[in-house]
Structures are given as C-alpha cells and as structure tokens.
N, C-alpha and C positions, 0 to 999 in steps of 0.2 A: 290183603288190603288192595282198591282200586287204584291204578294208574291212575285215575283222576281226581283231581284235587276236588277236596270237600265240598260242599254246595250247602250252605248255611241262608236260611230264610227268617226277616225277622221282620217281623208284623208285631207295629205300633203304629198307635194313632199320631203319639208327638215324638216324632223321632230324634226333636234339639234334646227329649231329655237322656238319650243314653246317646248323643253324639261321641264322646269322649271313647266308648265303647266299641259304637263303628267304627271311630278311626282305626284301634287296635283291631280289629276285626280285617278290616280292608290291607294295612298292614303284614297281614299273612299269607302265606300261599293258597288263599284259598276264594271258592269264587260266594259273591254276596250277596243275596236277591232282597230288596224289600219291602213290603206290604204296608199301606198305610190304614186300612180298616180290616178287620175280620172275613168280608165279604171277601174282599180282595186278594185274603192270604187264603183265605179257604181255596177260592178258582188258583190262584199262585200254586200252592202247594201241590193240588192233582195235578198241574203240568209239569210242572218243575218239578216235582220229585226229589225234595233236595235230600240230603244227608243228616239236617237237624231241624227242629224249628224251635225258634226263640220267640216267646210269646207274650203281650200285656194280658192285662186283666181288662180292667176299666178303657172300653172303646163304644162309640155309636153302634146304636142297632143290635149289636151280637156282643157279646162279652168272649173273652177268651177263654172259660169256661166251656160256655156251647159251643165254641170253636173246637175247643179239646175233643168235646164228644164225636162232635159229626167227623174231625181225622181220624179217631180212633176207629170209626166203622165205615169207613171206606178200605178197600183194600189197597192200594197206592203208599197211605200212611198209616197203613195198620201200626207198622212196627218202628215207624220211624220217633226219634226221639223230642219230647218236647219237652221245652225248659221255660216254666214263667219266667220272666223279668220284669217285674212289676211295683211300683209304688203303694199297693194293696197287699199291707205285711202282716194284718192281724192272725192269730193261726189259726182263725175259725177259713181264712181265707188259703192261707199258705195249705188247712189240709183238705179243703176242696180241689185244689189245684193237683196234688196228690193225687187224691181218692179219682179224677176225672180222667189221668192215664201221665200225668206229665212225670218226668224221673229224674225234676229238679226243678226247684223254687227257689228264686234267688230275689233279694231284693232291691234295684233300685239304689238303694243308698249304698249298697258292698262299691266297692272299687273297681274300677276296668278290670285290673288285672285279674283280680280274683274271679270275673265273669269268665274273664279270657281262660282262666287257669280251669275250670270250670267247664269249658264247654271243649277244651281238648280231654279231658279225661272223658265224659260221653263221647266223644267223636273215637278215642282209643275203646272202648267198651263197646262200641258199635262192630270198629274193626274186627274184634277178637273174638266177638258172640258167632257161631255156627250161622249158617242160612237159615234163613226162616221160612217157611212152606211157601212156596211161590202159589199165585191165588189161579185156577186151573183157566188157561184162556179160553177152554170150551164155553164154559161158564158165561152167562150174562153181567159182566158188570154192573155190579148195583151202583146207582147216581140219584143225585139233584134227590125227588120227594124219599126214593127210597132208602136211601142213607140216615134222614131225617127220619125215618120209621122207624129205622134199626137202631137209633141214638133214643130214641120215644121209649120203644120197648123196653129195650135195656134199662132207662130208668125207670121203665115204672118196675119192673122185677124187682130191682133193687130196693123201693120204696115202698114195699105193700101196706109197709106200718104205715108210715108217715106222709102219705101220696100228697103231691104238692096238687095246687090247685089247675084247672085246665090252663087258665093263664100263664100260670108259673112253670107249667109241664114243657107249655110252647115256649116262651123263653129259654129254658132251658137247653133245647137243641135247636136254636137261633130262626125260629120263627112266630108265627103270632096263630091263637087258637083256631080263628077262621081256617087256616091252611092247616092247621095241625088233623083238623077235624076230618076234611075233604079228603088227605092223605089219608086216614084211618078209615072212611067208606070207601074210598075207591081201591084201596090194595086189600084189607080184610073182611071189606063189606061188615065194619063191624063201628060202632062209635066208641071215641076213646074212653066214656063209662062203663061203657058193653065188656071193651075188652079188659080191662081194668076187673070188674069185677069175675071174668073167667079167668085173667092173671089168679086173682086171690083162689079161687076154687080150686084153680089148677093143682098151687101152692097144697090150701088146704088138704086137697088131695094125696101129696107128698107126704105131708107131715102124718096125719093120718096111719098112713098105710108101714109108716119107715121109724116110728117114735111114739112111745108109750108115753107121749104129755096127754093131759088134759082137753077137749073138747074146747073149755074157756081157753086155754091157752092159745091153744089151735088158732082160735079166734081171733083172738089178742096178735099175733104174729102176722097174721094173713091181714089185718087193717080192720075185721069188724069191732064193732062195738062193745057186742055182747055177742054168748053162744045163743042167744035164743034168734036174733037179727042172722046169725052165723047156718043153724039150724035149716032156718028157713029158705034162705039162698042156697043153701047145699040141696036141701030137697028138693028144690021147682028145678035145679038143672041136672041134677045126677039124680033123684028118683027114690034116692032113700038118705035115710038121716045118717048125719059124721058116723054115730054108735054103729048102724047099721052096716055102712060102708067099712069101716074100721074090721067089724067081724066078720067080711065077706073077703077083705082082701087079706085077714090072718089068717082064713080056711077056719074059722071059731065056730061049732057047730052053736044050736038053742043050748044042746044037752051037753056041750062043754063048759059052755058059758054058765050054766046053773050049778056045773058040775064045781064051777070054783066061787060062785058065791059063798 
C-alpha cells in the first residue's frame, strides 16, 4: 500500500447533486480533486493521476461513456479504477457503463454511505491487485488525436455487426465526425469506412480460417448483409473468394476437396 493517502477525482457537471457525498468523501483521510465537465476530468485525470475516478453519465459535450473510453486507452489510466455515480440507472445504461471499462455503477439515489462504503472496497482491491505492467518510457506516449483513434478502433472491433453510424462512432469517443475523419487520414491514411470495412475482412478472415461456420454466417458476424455483398468485398481485396481463401488457409487440396464431396 502507498504511503500516500488516496487521490480520488470526481467529475460531475452538478456537483450540489452528490454534495452530501463529498462531504463524507472530504471527511477522510484522503486527498479530493474535482472536475466539473468531462473535458476537464479527462486533462485532470492524466495529471493527476489519481487512485480512482468517480464518474457521471449525463454531462455537456462528452458523456461519461466516452470519457470511459478515451481513460481506458491512454496509459496514465489504463488501470486505474472507475466508478459511475450517476442519476442514469436504466440497465440498458448501468451495462454500458460496465461493458466501457468502469468496475462499478452506483446510482445517485444509494446513500453517502453506501457510496462511501463502495469506493473503499475498490480503493482496498486496488491495493491488493499485483503491479500492473508499467507502460515502457522508451515508448512514445500516445495523446490528444491518438488516444481518440485507439478508443475509435477499439469500438469499431467490437461492433462489426452493429457499427454505429459515423456520427455516433464520433460521439462515442468524445468527439464530432469532422475530426474523427481527419484523425483516420492522417494516422492510417485510411477513412473510417475504409478501415471499417478492412476491420470486417480482417475479421472475416479470422473466422474463415479458425471455424467451420458458414460463408452466410461468416457474413452475418463481420456486419455484411449478405454472403454474396460479403463475397465480393472479399474478392476485390484479398483476390480470391471466402471458399477459396477458407481452402488455402486449410492446406484443402481440388482433389481433397472432391475427395469429400
């Protein structure tokens, strides 16, 4: 455990509503920093470097969502823990908050204490976890557009089926499509349709070579339509068709393949 007392950052836009909470917060041995919009807890957080972070949902500009993303792919807060506390308790919302890295959803209406009780069991869970791989300082720090790539990316992986729209992509990791776009020409010289659709190929390519599904299926998994829309995009960038591909990377000769019709 550190000799130094905990460092807890909590970023809310209306801070009178969990006042009750800072007080028992401030009341501890422990030091308090806190953010009153996402933008601001985001720069917060890479300086500071706190030991938690306590987070809303519903704020101007960025949501706590895309705030989740872009901590989670910087190295600073890779690993550090986040907690919603938020008035946004539906569980289509509570498992977003989840699914986006946080390792506790609390809502708003619980009690101080229970927040309070709550954010010492992470802070002991923190203690107790081993070191986590310190990020190598030879290395370039990734920042600012690149982080926003790397939270990009990550969801589009995630979403091959369901790919949210460009707008919605950019929202997502707390910016607007104009810059989303620019970041995708100027670091992979690539547009985020472009890469989007070699994401799915990539994919496709995976499944393909690692799983006896279906073609359609294949399809269906990676976000196209159909296998024949699937087909086609497979062949203009890899050169031959899923079947073809499929029997090249099983080493399936003509004359095996006939051999088991």
């Amino acid at each position: 455990m550190s000799s130094e007392p905990p460092h807890i950052l909590l970023i809310d836009d209306v801070p009178e509503d969990i006042r009750a909470t800072l007080i028992l917060l401030k009341a501890q041995p422990w030091r308090v920093s806190l953010a009153s919009d996402a933008h601001q807890g985001y720069q917060r957080a890479l300086a500071l470097r706190p030991d938690l972070i306590v987070l809303d949902v519903h704020m101007p500009h960025m949501n706590g969502f895309s705030l989740c993303r872009l901590l989670r792919e910087a190295p600073t807060t890779r690993h550090t823990p986040i907690l919603f506390l938020s008035s946004a308790n539906s569980s289509i919302e509570r498992l977003e908050g989840l699914t986006v890295g946080a390792v506790d959803y609390i809502p708003k209406s619980c009690a101080p204490e229970e927040v309070l009780a709550r954010i010492k069991i992470h802070l002991q869970l923190t203690w107790r976890a081993p070191p986590t791989h310190q990020h190598n300082p030879v290395d370039p720090e990734p920042e600012g557009d690149e982080i926003v790539l790397r939270a990009a990316m990550r969801l589009i992986e995630d979403h091959l089926d369901d790919m949210p729209s460009l707008v919605q992509l950019a929202q997502k990791v707390g910016t607007h499509e104009k810059r989303l776009s620019r970041i995708f020409r100027e670091h992979l010289g690539l547009t985020v349709f472009a890469y989007i659709r070699d994401a799915r190929l990539r994919r496709g390519q995976d499944l393909l070579s690692e799983s006896a599904m279906s073609v359609q299926d294949v399809a269906e998994l990676v976000g196209f339509r159909n296998a024949c829309n699937f087909t086609t995009a497979f062949r203009q960038r890899i050169g031959m068709t899923p079947s073809q591909f499929r029997q090249q990377a099983l080493g399936i000769t003509e004359t095996e393949l006939a051999g088991r019709a």
